[in-house]
C-alpha positions as MATLAB code, in Angstrom:
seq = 'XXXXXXXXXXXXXXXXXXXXXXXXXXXXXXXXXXXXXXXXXXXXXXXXXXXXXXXXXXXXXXXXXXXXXXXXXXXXXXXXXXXXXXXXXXXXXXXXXXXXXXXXXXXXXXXXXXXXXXXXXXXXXXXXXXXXX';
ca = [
     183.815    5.134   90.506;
     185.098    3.633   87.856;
     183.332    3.150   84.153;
     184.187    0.197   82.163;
     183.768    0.805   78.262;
     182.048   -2.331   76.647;
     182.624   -1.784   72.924;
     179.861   -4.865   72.531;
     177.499   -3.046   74.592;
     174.412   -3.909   71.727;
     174.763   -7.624   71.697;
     174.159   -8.510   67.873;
     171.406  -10.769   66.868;
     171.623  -11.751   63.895;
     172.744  -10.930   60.413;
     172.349   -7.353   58.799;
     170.610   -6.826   55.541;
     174.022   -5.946   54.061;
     175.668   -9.050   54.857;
     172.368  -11.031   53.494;
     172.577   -9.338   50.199;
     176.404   -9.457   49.687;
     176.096  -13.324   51.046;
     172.961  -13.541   47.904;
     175.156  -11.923   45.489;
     178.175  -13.873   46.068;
     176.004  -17.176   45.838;
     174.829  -16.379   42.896;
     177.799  -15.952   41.095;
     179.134  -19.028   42.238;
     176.135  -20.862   41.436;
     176.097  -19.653   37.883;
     179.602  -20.555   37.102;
     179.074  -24.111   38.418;
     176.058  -24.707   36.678;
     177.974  -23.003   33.075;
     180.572  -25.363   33.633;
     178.331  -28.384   34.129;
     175.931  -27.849   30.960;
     179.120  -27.044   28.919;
     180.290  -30.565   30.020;
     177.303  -32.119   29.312;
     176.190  -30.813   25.969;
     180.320  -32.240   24.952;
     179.461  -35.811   26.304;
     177.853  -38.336   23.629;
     173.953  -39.501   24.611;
     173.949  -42.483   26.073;
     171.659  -43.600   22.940;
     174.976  -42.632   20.367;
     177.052  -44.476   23.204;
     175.235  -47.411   22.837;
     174.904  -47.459   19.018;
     179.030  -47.680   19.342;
     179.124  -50.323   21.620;
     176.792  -52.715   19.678;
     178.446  -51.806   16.589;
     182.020  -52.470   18.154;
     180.458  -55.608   19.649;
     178.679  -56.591   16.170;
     182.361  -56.307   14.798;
     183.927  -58.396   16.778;
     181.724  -61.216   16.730;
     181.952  -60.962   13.104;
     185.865  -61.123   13.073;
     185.936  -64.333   15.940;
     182.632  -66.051   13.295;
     185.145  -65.391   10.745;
     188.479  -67.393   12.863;
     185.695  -69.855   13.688;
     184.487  -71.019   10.345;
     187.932  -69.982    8.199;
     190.918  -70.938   10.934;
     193.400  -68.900   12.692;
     195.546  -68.466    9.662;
     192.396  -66.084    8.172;
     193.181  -63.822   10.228;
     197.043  -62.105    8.817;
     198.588  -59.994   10.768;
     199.468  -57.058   11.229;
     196.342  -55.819    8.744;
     193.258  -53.768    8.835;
     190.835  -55.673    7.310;
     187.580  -54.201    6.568;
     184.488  -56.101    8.322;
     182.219  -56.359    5.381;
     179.135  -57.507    7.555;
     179.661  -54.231    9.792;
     177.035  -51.664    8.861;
     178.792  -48.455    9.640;
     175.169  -46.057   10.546;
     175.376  -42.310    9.678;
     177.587  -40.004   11.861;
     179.891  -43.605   13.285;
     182.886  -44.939   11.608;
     185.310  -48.020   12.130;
     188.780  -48.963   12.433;
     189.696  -52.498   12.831;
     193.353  -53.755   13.387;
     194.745  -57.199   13.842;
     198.410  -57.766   15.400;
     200.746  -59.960   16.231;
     200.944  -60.601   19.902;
     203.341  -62.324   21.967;
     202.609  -63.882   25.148;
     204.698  -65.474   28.095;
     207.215  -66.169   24.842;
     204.755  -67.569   22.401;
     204.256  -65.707   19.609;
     201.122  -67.655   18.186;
     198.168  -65.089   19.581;
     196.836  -62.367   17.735;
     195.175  -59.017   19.006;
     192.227  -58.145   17.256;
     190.830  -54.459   17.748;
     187.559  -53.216   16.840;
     187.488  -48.822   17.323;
     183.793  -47.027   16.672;
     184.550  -43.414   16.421;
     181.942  -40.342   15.581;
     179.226  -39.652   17.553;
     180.124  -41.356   20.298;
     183.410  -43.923   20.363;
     184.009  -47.194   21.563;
     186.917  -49.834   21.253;
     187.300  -53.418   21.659;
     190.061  -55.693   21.830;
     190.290  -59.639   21.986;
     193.196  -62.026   21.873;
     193.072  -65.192   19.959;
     195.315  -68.192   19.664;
     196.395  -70.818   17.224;
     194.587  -73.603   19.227;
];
């Protein structure tokens, strides 16, 4: 007669309470760092409010500077200079950097780059090219 030895003899039905509880634990840790990492990230990031309030401003800027080619001619504009927007109202916590260069494109040298930058709460940047036409 001969005996086999089934080391599996108690088939296993599941998990035990051990491996649910280690399985918890480990879950939880990784669910706490994920979620640390995440809120860290987004208390950093501007509000999309203070995001807006840059764009409009940028966007406020650089319709000011293209009014300003359209009622005083291209030549108004001198490059390379910062010029200060005077009809930009810089709001609390926001300010602006404006830059206009000399730009040359498929070898004509007559365009400009104009470049509106909102930093502070929240940034934004906008650029435009203009020519003498």
């Amino acid at each position: 007669m001969t005996y086999k030895m089934n080391i599996f003899s108690h088939a296993q039905n599941g998990f035990t309470l051990i491996e649910v509880i280690v399985f918890l634990v480990v879950s939880g840790i990784l669910m706490s760092t994920i979620l640390l990492g995440a809120t860290t990230a987004l208390r950093s990031t501007p509000s999309v409010h203070q995001q807006w309030i840059a764009v409009q401003l940028a966007r406020q800027c650089m319709e000011w500077f293209l009014g300003q080619r359209q009622m005083n001619g291209y030549a108004a504009l001198s490059c390379p200079s910062t010029p200060s927007a005077t009809a930009c109202a810089v709001p609390s916590g926001y300010s602006i950097n404006t830059n206009i260069s000399c730009t040359t494109w498929n070898n004509d040298t007559t365009y400009k780059t104009i470049t509106v930058t909102i930093s502070g709460l929240a940034n934004a940047s906008l650029s435009t090219q203009v020519g003498d036409y």
